[in-house]
The first five atom37 places (N, CA, C, CB, O) and aatype in JSON, in Angstrom:
{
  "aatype": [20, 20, 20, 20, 20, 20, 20, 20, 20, 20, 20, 20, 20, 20, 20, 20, 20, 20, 20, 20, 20, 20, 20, 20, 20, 20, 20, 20, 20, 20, 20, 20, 20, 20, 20, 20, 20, 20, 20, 20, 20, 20, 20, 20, 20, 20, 20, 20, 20, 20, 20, 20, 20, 20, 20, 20, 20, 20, 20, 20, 20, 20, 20, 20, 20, 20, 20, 20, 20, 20, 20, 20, 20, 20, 20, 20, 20, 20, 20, 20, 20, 20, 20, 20, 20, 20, 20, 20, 20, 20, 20, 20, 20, 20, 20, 20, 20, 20, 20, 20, 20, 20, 20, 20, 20, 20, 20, 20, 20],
  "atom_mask": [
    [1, 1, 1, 1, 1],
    [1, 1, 1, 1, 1],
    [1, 1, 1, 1, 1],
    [1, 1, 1, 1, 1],
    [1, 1, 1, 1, 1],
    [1, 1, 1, 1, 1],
    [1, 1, 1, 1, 1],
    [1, 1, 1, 1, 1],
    [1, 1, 1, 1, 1],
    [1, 1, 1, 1, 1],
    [1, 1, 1, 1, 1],
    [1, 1, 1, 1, 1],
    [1, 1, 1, 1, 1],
    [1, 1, 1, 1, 1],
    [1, 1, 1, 1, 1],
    [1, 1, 1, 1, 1],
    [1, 1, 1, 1, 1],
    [1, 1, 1, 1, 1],
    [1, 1, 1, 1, 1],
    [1, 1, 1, 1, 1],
    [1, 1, 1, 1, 1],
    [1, 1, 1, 1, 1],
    [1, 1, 1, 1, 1],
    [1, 1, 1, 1, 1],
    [1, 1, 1, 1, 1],
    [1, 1, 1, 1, 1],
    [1, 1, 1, 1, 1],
    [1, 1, 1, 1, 1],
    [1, 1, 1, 1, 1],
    [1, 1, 1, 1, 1],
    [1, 1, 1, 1, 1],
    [1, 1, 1, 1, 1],
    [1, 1, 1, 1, 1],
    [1, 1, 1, 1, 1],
    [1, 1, 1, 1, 1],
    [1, 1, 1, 1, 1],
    [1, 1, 1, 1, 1],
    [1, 1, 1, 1, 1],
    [1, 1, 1, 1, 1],
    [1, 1, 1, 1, 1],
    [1, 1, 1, 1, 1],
    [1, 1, 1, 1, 1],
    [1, 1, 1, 1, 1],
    [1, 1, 1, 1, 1],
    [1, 1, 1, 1, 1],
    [1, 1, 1, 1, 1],
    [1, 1, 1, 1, 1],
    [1, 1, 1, 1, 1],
    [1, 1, 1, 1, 1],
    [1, 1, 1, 1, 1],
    [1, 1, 1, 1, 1],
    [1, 1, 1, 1, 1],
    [1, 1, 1, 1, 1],
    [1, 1, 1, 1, 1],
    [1, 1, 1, 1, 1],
    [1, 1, 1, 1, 1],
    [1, 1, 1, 1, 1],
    [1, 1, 1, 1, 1],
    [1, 1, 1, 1, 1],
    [1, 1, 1, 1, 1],
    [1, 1, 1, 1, 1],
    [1, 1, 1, 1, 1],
    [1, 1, 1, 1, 1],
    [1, 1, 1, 1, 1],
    [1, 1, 1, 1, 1],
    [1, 1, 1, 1, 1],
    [1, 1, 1, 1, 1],
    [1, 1, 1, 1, 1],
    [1, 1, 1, 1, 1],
    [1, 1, 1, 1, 1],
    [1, 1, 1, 1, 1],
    [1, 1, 1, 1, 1],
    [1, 1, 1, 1, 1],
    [1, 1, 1, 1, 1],
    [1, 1, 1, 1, 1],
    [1, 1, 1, 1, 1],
    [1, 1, 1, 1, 1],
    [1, 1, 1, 1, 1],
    [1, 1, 1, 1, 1],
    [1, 1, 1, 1, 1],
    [1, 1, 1, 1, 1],
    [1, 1, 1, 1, 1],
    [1, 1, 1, 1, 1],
    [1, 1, 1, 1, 1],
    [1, 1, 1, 1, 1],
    [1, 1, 1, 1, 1],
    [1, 1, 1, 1, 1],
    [1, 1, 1, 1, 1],
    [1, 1, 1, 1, 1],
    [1, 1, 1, 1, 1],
    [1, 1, 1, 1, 1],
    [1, 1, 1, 1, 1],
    [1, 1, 1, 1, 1],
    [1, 1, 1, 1, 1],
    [1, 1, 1, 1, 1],
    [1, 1, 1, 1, 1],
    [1, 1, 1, 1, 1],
    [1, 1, 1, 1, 1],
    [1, 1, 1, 1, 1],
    [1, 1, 1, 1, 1],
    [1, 1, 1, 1, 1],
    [1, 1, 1, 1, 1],
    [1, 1, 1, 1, 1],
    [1, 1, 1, 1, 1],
    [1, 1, 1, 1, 1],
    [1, 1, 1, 1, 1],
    [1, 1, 1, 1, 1],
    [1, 1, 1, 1, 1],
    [1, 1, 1, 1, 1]
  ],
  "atom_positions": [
    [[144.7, 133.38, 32.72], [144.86, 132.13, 32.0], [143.88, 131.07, 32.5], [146.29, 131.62, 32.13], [143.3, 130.29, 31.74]],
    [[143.71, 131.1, 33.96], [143.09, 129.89, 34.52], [141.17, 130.68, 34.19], [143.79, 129.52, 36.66], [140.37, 129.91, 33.66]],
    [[140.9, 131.51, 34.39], [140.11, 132.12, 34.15], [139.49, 131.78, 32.4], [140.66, 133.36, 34.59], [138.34, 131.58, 32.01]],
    [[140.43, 131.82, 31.85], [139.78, 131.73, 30.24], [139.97, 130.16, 29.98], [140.78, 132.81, 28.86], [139.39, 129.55, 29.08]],
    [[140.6, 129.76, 30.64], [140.34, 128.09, 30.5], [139.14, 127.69, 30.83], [141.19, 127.2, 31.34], [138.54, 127.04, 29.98]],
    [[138.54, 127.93, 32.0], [137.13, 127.98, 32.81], [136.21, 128.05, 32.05], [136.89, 129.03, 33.72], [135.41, 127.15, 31.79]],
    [[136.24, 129.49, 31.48], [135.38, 130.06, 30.48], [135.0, 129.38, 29.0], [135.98, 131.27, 30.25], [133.97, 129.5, 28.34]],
    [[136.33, 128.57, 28.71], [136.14, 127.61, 27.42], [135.24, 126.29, 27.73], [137.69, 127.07, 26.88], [134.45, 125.61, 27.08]],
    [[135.8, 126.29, 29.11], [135.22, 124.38, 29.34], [133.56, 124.79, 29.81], [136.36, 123.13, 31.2], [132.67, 123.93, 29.88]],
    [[133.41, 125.75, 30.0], [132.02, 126.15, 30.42], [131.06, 126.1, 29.34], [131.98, 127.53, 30.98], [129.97, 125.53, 29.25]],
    [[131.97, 127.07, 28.23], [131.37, 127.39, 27.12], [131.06, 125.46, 25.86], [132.68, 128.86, 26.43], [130.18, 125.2, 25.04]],
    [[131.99, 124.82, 26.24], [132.14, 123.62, 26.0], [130.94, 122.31, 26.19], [133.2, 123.5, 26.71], [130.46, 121.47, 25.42]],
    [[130.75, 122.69, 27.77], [129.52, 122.11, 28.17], [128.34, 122.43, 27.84], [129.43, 122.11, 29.19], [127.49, 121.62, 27.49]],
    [[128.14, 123.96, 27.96], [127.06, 124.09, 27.29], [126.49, 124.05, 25.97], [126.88, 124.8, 27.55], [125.3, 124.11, 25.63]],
    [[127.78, 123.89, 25.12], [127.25, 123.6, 23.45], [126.9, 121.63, 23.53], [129.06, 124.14, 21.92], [126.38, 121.01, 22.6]],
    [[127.26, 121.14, 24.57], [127.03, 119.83, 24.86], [125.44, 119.35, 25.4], [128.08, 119.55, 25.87], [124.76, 118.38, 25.06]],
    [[125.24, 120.12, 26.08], [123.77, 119.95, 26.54], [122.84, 121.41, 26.1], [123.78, 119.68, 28.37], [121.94, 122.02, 26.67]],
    [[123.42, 121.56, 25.06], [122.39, 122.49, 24.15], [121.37, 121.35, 23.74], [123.17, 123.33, 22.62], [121.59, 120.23, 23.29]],
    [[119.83, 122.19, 24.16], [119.04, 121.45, 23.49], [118.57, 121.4, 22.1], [118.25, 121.5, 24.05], [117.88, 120.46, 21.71]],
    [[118.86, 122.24, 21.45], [118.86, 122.63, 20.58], [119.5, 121.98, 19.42], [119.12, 123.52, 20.87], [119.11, 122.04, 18.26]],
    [[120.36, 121.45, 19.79], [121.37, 120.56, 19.05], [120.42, 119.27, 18.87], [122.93, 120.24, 19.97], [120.31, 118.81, 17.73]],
    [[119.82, 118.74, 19.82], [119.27, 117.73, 19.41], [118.0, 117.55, 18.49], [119.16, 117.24, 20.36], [117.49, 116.54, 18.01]],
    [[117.6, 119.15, 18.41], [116.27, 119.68, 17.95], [117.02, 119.13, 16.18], [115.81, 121.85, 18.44], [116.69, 118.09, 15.62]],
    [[117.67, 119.77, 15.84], [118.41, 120.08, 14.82], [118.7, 118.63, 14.03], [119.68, 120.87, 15.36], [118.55, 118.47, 12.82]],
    [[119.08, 117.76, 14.83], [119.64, 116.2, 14.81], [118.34, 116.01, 13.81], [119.74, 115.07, 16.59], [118.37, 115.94, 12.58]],
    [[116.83, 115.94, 14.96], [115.53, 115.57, 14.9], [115.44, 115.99, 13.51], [114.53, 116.18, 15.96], [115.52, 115.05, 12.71]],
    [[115.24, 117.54, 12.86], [115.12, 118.01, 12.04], [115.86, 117.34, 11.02], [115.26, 119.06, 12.28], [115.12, 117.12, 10.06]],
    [[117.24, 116.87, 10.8], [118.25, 116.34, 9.8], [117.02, 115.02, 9.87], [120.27, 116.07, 10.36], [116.04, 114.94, 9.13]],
    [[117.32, 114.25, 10.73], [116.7, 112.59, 10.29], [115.47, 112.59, 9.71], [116.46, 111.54, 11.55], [115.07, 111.67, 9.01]],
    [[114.66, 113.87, 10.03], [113.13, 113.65, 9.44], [113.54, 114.22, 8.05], [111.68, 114.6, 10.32], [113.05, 113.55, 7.15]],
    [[114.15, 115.06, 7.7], [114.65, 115.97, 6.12], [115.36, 114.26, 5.45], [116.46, 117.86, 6.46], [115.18, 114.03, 4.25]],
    [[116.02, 113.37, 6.19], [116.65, 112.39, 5.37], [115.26, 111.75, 5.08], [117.91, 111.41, 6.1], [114.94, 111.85, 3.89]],
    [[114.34, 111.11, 5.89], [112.85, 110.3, 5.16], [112.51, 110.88, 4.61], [111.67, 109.87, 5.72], [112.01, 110.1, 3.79]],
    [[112.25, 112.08, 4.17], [111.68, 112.73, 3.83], [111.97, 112.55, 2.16], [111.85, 113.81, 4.6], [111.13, 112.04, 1.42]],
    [[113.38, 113.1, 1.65], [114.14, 112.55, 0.79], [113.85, 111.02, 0.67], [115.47, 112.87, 1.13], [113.1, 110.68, -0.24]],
    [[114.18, 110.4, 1.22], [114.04, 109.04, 0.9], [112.85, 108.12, 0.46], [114.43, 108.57, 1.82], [112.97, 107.01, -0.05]],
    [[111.41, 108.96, 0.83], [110.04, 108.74, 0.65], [110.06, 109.15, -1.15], [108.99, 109.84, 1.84], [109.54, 108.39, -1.97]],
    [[110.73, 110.43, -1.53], [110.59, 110.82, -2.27], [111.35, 110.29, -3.76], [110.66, 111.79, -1.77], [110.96, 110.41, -4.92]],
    [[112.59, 109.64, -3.19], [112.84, 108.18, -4.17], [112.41, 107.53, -4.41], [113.37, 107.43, -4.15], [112.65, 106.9, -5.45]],
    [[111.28, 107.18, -3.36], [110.85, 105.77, -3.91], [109.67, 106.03, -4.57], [110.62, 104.62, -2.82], [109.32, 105.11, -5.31]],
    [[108.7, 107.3, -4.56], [107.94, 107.95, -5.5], [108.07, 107.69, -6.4], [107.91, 108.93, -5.6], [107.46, 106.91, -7.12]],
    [[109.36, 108.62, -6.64], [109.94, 108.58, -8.27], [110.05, 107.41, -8.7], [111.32, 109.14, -8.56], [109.29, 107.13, -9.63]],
    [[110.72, 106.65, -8.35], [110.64, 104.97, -8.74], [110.26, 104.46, -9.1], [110.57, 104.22, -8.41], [110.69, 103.79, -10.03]],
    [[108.68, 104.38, -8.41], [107.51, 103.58, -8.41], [106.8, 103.87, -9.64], [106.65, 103.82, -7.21], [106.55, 104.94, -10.2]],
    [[106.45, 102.32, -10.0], [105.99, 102.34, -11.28], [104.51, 103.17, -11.74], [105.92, 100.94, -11.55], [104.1, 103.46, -12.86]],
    [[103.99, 103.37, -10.56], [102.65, 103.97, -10.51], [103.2, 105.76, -10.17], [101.52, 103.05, -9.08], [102.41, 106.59, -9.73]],
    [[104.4, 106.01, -10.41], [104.03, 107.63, -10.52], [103.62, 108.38, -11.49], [104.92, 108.32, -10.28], [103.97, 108.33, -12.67]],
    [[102.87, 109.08, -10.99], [101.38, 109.74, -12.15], [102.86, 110.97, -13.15], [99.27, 111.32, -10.61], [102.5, 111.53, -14.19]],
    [[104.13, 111.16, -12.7], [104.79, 111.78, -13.58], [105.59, 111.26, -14.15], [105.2, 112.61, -13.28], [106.64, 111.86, -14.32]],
    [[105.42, 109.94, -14.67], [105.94, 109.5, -15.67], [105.05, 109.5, -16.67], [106.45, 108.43, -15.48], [103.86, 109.81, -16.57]],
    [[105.76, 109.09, -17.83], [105.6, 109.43, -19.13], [105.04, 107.68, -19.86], [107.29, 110.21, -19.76], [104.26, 107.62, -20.81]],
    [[105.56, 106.55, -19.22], [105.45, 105.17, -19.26], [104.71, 104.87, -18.89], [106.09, 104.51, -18.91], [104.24, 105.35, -17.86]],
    [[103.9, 103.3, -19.93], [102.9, 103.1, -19.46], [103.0, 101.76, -18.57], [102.01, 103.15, -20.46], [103.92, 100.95, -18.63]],
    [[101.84, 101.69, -17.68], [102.36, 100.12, -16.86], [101.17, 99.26, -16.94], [102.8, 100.25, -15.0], [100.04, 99.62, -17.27]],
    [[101.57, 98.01, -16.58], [100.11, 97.3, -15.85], [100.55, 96.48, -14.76], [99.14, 96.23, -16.9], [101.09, 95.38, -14.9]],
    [[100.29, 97.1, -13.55], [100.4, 96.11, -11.89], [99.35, 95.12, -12.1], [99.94, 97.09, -10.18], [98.26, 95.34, -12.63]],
    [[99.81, 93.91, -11.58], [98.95, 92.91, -11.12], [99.01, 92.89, -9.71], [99.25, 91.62, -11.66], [100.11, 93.02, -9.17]],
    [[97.9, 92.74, -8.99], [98.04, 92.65, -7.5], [97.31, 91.45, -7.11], [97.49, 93.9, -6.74], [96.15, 91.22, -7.43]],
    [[98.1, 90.65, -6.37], [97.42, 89.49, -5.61], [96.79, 88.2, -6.9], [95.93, 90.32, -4.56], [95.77, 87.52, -6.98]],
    [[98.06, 88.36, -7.78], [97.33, 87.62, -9.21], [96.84, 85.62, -8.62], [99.11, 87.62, -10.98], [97.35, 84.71, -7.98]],
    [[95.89, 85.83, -9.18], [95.47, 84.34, -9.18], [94.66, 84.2, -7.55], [97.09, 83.18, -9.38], [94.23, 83.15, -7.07]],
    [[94.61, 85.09, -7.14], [93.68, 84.94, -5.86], [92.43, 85.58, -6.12], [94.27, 85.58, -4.52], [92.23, 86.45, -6.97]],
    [[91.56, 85.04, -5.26], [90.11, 85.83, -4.91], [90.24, 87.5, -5.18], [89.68, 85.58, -3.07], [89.48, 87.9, -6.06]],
    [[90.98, 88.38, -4.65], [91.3, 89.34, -4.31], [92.15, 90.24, -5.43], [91.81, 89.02, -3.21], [92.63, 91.36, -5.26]],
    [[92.2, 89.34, -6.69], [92.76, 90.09, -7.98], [92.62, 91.1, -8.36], [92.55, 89.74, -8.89], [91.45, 91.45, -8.24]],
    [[93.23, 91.84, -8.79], [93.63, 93.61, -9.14], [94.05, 93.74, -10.24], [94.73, 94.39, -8.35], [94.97, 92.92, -10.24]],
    [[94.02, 94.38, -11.6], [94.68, 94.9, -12.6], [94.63, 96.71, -12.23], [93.92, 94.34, -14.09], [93.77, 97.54, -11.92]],
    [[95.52, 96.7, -12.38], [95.8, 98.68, -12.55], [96.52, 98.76, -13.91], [97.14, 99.61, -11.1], [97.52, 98.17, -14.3]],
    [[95.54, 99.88, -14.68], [96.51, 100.14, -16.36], [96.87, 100.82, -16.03], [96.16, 100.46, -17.82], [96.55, 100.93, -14.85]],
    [[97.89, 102.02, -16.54], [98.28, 103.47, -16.46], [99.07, 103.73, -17.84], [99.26, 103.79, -15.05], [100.19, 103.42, -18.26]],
    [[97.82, 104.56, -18.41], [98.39, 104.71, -19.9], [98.63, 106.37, -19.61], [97.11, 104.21, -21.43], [97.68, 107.07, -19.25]],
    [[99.73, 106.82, -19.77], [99.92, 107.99, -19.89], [99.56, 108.7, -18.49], [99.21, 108.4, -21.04], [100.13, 108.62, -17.4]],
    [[98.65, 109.28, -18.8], [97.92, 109.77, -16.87], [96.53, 109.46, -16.9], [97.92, 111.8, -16.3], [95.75, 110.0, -16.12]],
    [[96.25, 108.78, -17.56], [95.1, 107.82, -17.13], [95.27, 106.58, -16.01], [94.67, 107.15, -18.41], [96.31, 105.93, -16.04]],
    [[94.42, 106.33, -15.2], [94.8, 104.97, -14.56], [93.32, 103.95, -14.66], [95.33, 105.29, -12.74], [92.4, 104.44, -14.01]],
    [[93.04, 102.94, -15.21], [91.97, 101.92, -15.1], [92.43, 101.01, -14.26], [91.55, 101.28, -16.33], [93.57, 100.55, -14.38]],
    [[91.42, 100.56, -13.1], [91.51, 99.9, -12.37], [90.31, 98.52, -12.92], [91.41, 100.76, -11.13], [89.41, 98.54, -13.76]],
    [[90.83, 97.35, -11.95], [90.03, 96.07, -12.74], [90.35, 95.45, -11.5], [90.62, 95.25, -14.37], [91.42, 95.45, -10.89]],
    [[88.91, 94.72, -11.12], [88.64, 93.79, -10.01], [88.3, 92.7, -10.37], [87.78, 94.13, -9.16], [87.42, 92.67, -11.24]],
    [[88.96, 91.2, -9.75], [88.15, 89.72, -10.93], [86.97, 89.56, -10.1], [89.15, 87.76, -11.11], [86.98, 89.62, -8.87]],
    [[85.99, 89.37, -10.81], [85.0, 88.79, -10.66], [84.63, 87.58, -10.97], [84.44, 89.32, -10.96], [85.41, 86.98, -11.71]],
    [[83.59, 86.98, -10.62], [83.14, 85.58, -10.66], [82.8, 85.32, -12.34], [81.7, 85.37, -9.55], [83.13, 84.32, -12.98]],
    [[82.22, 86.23, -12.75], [81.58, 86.32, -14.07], [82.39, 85.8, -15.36], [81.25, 87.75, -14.28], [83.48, 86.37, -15.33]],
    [[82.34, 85.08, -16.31], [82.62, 84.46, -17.45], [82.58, 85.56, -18.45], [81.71, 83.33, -17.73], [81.58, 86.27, -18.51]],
    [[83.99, 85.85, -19.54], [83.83, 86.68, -20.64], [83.08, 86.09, -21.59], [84.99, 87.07, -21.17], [83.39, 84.93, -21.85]],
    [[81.85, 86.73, -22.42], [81.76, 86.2, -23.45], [82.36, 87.62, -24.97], [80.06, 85.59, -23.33], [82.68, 88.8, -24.97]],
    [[82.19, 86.36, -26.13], [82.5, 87.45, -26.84], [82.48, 87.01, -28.01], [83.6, 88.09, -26.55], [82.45, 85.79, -28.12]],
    [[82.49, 87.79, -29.18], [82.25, 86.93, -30.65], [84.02, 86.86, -31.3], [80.88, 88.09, -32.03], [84.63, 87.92, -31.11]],
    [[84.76, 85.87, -31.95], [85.85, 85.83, -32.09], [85.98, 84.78, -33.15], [86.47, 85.71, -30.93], [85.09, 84.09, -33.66]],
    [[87.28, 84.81, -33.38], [87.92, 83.3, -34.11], [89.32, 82.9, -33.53], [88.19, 83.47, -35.93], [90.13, 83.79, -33.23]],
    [[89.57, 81.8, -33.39], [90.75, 80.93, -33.1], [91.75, 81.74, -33.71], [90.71, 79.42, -33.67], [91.56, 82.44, -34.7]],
    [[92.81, 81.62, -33.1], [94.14, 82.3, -34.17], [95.14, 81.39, -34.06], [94.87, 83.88, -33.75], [96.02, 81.27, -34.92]],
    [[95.03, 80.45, -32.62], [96.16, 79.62, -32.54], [96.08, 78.73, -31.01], [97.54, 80.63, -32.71], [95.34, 78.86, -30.03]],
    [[97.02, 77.95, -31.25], [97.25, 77.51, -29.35], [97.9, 77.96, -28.83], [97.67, 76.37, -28.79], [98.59, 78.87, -29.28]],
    [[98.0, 77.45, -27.41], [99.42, 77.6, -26.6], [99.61, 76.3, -25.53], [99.42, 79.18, -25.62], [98.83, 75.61, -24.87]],
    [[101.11, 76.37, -25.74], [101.49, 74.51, -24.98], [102.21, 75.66, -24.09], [102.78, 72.69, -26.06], [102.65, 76.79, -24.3]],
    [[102.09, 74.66, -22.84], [103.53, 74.97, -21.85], [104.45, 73.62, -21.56], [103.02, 75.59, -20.13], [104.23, 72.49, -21.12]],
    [[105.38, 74.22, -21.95], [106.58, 73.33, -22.05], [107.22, 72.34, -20.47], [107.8, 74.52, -22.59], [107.33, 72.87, -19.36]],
    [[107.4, 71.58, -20.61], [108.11, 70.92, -18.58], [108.79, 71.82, -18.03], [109.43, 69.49, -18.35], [108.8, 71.97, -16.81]],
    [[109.58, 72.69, -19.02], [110.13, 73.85, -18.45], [109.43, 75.27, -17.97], [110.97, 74.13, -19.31], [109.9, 76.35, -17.59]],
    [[108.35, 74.87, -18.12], [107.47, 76.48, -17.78], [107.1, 77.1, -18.78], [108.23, 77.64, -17.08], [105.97, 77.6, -18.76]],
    [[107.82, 77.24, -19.81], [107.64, 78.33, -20.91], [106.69, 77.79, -21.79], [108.96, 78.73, -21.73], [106.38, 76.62, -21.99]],
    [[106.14, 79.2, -22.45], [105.01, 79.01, -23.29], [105.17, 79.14, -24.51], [104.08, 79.72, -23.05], [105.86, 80.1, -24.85]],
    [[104.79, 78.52, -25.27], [104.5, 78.16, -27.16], [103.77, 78.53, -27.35], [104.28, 76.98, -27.91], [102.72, 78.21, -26.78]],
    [[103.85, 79.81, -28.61], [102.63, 79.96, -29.39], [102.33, 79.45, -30.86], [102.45, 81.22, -29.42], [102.93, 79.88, -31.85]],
    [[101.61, 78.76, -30.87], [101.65, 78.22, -32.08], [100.33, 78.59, -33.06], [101.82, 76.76, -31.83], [99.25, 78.14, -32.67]],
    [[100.36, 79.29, -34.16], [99.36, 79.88, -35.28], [98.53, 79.04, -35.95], [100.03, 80.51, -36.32], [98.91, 78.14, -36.71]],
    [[97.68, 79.24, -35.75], [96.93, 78.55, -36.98], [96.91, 78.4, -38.41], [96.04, 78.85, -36.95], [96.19, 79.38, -38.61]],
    [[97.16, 77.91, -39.68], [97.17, 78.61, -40.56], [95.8, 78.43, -41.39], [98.34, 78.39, -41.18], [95.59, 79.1, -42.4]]
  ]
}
């Protein structure tokens, strides 16, 4: 009896300072980022397996401006430059912004 008690608490300790166990731990927490990297993939509006199209603005209104399109699985990228659009056109209408922020479009007729 005292003998197989021994033998349990022995056997006890050593599943305690198994190193192995902690190997395993290591293995679980890196398998959870791992997963969790892979949500936010999916998520992200820039994953090349979606079906939707987007447009990111990055750093809008600074020196350092970015447009990214992504039509389908195409992606166009756009850097601002200093340079002025020109172009041949006609008026179609204005736009007021209101005290409240918001914008009016108003047509020409």
């Amino acid at each position: 009896m005292l003998k197989e008690l021994l033998r349990q608490e022995i056997e006890r300790l050593e599943e305690e300072t198994d190193p192995m166990l902690s190997v395993v731990n290591m293995i679980d927490a890196f398998l959870a980022v791992v997963i969790a990297l892979l949500l936010v993939l999916v998520n992200s509006p820039m994953n090349p397996f979606t079906k939707d199209d987007y447009i990111l603005v990055k750093n809008p209104g600074k020196e350092n401006m970015e447009m990214v399109i992504k039509k389908g699985q195409k992606l166009e990228r756009y850097v601002k430059s200093q340079q002025l659009g020109e172009g041949k056109g006609v008026r179609v209408g204005a736009t007021y912004r209101l005290p409240d922020g918001t914008l009016i479009y108003v047509p020409e007729e």
